[in-house]
C-alpha positions as a Markdown table, in Angstrom:
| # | Residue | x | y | z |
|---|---|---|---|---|
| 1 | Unk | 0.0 | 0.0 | 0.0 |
| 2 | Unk | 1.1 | 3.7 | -0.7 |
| 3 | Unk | 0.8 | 6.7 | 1.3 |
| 4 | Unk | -2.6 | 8.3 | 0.2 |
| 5 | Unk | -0.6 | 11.5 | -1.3 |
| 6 | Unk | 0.9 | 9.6 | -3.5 |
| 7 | Unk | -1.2 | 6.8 | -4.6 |
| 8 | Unk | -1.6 | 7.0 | -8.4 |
| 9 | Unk | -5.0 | 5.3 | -8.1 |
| 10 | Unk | -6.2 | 8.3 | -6.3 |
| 11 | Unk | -4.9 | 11.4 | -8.3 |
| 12 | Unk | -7.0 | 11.5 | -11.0 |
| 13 | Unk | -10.2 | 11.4 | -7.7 |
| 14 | Unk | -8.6 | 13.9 | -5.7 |
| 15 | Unk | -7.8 | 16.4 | -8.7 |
| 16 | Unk | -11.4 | 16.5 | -9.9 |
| 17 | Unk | -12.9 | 16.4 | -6.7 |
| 18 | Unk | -11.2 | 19.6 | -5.4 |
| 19 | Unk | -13.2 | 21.9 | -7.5 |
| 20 | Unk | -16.2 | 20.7 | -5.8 |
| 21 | Unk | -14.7 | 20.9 | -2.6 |
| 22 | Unk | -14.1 | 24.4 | -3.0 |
| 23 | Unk | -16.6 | 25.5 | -0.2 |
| 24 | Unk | -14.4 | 23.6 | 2.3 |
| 25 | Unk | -17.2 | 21.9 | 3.4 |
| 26 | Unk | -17.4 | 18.3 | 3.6 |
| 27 | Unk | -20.7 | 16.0 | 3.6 |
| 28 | Unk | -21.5 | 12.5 | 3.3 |
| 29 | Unk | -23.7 | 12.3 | 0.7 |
| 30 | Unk | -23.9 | 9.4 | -1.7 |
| 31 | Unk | -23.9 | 9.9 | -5.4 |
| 32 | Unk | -22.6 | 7.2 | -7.6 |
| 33 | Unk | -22.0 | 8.8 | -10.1 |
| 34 | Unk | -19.2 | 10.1 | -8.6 |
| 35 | Unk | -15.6 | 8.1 | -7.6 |
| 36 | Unk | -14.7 | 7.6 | -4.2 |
| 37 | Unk | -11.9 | 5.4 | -2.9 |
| 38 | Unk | -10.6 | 3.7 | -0.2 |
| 39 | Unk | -8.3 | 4.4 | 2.4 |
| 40 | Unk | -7.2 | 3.4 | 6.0 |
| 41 | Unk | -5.9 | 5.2 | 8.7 |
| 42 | Unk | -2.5 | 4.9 | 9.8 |
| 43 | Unk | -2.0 | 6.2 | 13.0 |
| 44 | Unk | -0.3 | 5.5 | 15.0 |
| 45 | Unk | -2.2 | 8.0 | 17.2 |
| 46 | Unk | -5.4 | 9.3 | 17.1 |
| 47 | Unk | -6.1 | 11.3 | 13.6 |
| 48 | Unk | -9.2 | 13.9 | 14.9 |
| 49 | Unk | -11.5 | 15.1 | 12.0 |
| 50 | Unk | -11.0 | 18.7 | 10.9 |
| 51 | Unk | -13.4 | 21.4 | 10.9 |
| 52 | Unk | -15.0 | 22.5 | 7.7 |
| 53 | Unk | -14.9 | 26.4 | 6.4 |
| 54 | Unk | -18.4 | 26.8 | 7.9 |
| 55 | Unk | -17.6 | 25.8 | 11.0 |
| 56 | Unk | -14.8 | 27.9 | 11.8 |
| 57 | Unk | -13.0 | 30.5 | 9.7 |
| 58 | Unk | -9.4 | 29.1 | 8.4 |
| 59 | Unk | -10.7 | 25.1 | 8.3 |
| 60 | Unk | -10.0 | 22.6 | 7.2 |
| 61 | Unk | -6.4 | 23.5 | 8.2 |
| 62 | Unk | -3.7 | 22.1 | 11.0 |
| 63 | Unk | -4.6 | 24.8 | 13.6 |
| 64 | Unk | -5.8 | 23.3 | 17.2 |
| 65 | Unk | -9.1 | 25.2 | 16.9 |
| 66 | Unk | -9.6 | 23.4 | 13.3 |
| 67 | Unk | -9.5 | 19.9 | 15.2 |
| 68 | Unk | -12.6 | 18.4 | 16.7 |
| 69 | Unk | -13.3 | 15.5 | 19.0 |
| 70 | Unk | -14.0 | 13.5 | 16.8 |
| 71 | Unk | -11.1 | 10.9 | 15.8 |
| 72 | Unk | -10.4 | 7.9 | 14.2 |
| 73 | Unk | -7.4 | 5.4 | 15.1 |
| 74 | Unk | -4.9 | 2.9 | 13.3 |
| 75 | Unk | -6.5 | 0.6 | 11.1 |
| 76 | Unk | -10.1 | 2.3 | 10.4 |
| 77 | Unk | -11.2 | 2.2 | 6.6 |
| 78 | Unk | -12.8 | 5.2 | 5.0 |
| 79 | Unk | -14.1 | 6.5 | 2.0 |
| 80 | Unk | -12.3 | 9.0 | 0.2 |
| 81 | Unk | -14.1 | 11.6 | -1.6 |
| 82 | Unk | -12.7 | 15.7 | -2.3 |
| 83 | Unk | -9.4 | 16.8 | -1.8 |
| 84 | Unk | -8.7 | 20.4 | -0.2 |
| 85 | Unk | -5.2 | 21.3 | 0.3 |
| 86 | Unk | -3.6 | 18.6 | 2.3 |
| 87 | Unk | -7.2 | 17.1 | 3.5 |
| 88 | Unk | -9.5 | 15.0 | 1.7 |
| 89 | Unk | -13.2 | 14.5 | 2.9 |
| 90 | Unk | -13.6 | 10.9 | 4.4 |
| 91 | Unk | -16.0 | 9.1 | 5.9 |
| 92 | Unk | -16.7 | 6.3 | 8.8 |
| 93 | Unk | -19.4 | 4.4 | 9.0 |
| 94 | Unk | -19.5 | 2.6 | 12.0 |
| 95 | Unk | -20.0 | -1.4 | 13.2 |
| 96 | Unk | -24.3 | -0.5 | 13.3 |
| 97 | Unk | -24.3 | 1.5 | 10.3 |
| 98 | Unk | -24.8 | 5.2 | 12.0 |
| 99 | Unk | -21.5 | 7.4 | 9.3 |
| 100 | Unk | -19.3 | 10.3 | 10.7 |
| 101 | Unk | -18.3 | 12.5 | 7.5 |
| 102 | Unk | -15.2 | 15.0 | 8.1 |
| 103 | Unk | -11.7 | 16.3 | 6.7 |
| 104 | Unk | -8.7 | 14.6 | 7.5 |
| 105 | Unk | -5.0 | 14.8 | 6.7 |
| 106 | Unk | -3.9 | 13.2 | 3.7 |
| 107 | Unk | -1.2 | 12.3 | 5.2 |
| 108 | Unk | -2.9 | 10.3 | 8.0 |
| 109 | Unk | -3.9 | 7.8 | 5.2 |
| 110 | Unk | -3.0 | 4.9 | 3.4 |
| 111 | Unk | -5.0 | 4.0 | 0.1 |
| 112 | Unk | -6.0 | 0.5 | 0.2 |
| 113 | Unk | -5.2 | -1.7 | -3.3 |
| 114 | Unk | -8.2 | -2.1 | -5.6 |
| 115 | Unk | -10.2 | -5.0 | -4.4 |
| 116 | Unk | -10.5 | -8.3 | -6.7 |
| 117 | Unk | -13.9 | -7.9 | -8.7 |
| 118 | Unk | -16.6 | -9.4 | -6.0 |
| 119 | Unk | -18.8 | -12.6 | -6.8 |
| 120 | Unk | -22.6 | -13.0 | -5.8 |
| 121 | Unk | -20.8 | -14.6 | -2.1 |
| 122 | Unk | -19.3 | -11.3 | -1.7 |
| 123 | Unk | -22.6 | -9.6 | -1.7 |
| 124 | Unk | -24.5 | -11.7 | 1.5 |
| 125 | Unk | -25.3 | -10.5 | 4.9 |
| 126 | Unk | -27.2 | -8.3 | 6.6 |
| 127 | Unk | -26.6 | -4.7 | 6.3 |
| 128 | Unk | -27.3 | -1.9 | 8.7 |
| 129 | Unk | -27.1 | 2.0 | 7.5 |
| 130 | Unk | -28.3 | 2.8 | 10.6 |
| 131 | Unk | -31.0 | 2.3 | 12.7 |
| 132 | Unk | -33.6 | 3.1 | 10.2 |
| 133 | Unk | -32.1 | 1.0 | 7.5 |
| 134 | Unk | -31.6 | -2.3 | 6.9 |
| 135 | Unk | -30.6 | -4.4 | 4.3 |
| 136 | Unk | -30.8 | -8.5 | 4.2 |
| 137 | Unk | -28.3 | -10.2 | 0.9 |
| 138 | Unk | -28.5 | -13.8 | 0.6 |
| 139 | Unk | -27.6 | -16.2 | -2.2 |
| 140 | Unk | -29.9 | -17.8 | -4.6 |
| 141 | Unk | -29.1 | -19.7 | -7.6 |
| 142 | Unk | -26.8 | -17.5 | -9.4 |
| 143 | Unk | -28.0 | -14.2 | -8.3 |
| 144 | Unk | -28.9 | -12.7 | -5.2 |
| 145 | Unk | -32.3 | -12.7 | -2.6 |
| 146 | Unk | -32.5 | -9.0 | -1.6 |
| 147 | Unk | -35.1 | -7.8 | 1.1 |
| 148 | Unk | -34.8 | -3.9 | 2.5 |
| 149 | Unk | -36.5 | -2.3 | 5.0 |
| 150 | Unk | -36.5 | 1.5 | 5.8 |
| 151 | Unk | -38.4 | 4.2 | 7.9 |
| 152 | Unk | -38.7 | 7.8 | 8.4 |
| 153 | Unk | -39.6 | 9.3 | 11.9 |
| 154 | Unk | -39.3 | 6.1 | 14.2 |
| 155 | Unk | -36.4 | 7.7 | 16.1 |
| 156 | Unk | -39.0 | 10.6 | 17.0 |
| 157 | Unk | -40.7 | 9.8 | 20.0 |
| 158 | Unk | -43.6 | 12.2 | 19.0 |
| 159 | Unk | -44.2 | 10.8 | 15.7 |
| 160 | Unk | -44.3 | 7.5 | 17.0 |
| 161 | Unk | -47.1 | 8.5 | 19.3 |
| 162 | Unk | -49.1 | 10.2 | 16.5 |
| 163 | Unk | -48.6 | 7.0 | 14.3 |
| 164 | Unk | -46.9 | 9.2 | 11.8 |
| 165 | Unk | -43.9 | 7.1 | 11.1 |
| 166 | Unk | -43.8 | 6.2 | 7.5 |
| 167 | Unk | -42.1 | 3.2 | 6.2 |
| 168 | Unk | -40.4 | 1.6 | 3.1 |
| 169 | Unk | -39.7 | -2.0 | 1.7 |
| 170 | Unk | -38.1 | -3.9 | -1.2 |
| 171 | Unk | -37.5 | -7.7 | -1.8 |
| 172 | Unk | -36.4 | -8.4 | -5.4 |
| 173 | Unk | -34.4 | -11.3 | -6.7 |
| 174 | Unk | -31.6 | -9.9 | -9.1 |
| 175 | Unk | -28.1 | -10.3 | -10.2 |
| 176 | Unk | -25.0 | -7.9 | -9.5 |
| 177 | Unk | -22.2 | -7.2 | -12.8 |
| 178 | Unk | -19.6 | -7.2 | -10.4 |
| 179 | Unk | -19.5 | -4.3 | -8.3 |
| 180 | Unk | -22.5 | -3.0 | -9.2 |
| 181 | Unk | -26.1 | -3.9 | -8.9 |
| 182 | Unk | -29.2 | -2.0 | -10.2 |
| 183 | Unk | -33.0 | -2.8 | -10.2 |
| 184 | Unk | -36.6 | -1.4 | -10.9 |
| 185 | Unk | -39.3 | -3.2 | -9.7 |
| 186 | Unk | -42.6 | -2.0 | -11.3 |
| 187 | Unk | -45.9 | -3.0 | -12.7 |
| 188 | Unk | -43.8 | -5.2 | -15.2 |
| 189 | Unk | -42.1 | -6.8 | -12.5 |
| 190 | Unk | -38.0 | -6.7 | -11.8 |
| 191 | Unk | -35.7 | -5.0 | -14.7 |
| 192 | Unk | -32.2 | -4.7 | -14.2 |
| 193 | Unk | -31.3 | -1.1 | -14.2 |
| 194 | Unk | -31.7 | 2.2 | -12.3 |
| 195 | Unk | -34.3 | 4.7 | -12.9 |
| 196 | Unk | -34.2 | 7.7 | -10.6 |
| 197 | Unk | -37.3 | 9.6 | -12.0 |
| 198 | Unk | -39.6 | 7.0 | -12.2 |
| 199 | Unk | -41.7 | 7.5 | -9.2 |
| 200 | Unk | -44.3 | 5.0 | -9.7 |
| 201 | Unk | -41.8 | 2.2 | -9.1 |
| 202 | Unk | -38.9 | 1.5 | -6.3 |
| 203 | Unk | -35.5 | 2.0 | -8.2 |
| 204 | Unk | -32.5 | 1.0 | -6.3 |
| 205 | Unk | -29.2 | 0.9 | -7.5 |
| 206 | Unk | -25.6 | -0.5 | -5.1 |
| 207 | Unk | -21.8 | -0.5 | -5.5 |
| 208 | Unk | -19.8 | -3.0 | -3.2 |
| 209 | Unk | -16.8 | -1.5 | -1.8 |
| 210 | Unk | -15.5 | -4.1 | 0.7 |
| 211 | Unk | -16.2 | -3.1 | 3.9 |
| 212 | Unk | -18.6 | -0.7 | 2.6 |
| 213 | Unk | -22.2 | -0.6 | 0.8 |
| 214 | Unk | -23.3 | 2.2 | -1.5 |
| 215 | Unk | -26.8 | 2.6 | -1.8 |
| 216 | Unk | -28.8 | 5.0 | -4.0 |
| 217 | Unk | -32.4 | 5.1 | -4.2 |
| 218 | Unk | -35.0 | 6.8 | -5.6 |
| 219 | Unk | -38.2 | 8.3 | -3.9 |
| 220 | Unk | -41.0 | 5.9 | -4.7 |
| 221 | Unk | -39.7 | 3.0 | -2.2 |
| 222 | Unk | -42.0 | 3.7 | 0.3 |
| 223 | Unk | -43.7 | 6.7 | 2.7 |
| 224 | Unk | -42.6 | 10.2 | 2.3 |
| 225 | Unk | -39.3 | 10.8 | 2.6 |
| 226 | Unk | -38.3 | 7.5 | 3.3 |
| 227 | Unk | -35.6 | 6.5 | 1.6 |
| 228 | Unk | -32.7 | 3.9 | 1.3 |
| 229 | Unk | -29.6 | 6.4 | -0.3 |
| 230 | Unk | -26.8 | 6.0 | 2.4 |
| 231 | Unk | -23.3 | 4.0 | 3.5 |
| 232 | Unk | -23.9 | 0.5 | 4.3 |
| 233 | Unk | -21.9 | -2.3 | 6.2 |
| 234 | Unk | -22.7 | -5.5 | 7.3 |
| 235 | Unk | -23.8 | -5.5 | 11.2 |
């Protein structure tokens, strides 16, 4: 492995993310449309995540009121999204799903070599992105079972008393092209590929990035505002 400023894999990411990290803020949102990496810390002490620009004037930089408290330690992966100056946007998702998106050094990571292209195996488990999200992968024939299940407001102790959580649900048999997996399951029943603006049917597409599950969705998967976009991992 190679020291994240240098890896080659990463320069063309980190170049033309930097333009849109211009703001010098940092978020967690998923798009796949655009590249992310991996990376792991390397310690060997705690590496505390760094301010962004609206948080305090002069950040992300390497001054003590730029640090937070906040940190990650030796060995943790992360996704690697914009570059600013000598900090890149990462995120953590943790062992239950819940994600911690912030700038650290570059310097403080190692990229992690491109992973073998996954099989269907690869795929199973049950994934959390949090408490309100779950995802269930298992094996079947030469594709995959998936089931999801997702909610909006059950955290909210006064929604739950008004009955106003809403709720979402998939379960679609389908088969991933590697990396990637995509499906729309309408009227017509279950078509391979993604289709974001076609809100009479749930459209759900995934990228495996061993630890890590990227999921996109689109906004007809269940209740209002429920929805199944976020950074998976098994748990």
């Amino acid at each position: 492995m190679t020291p994240l400023r240098a890896g080659a894999a990463l320069a063309a990411l980190l170049l033309s993310a930097a333009a849109r990290a211009g703001e010098g803020d940092c978020f967690d949102a998923v798009d796949l449309d655009k590249p992310v990496a991996l990376a792991t810390v390397a310690g060997p002490e705690r590496v505390p995540f760094v301010k962004s620009a609206s948080a305090a004037a002069g950040c992300p930089g390497t001054a003590a009121a730029c640090r937070e408290k906040a940190y990650l330690v030796a060995g943790n992966a992360v996704l690697v999204g914009p570059a600013r100056g000598d900090f890149v946007c990462a995120t953590y998702v943790g062992a239950k799903g819940a994600t911690r998106s912030g700038w650290l050094p570059r310097a403080a990571l190692t990229e992690m070599p491109p992973a073998a292209a996954p099989g269907p195996d690869d795929w199973a488990g049950a994934w959390s992105g949090g408490p309100e999200h779950r995802i269930r992968i298992s094996r079947k024939g030469a594709g995959l079972a998936l089931a999801g299940d997702a909610t909006y407001g059950a955290l909210d102790p006064d929604r739950v008393k008004r009955g106003a959580v809403n709720m979402g649900s998939f379960a679609v048999d389908a088969k991933p092209e590697g990396a990637a997996l995509a499906f729309t399951d309408g009227e017509k029943g279950v078509v391979p590929r993604y289709s974001p603006d076609d809100y009479t049917a749930c459209s759900i597409r995934m990228r495996l990035l061993p630890p890590f599950l990227l999921v996109e969705s689109n906004s007809a998967c269940g209740g209002m505002n429920v929805s199944f976009t976020g950074l998976y991992r098994r748990g």
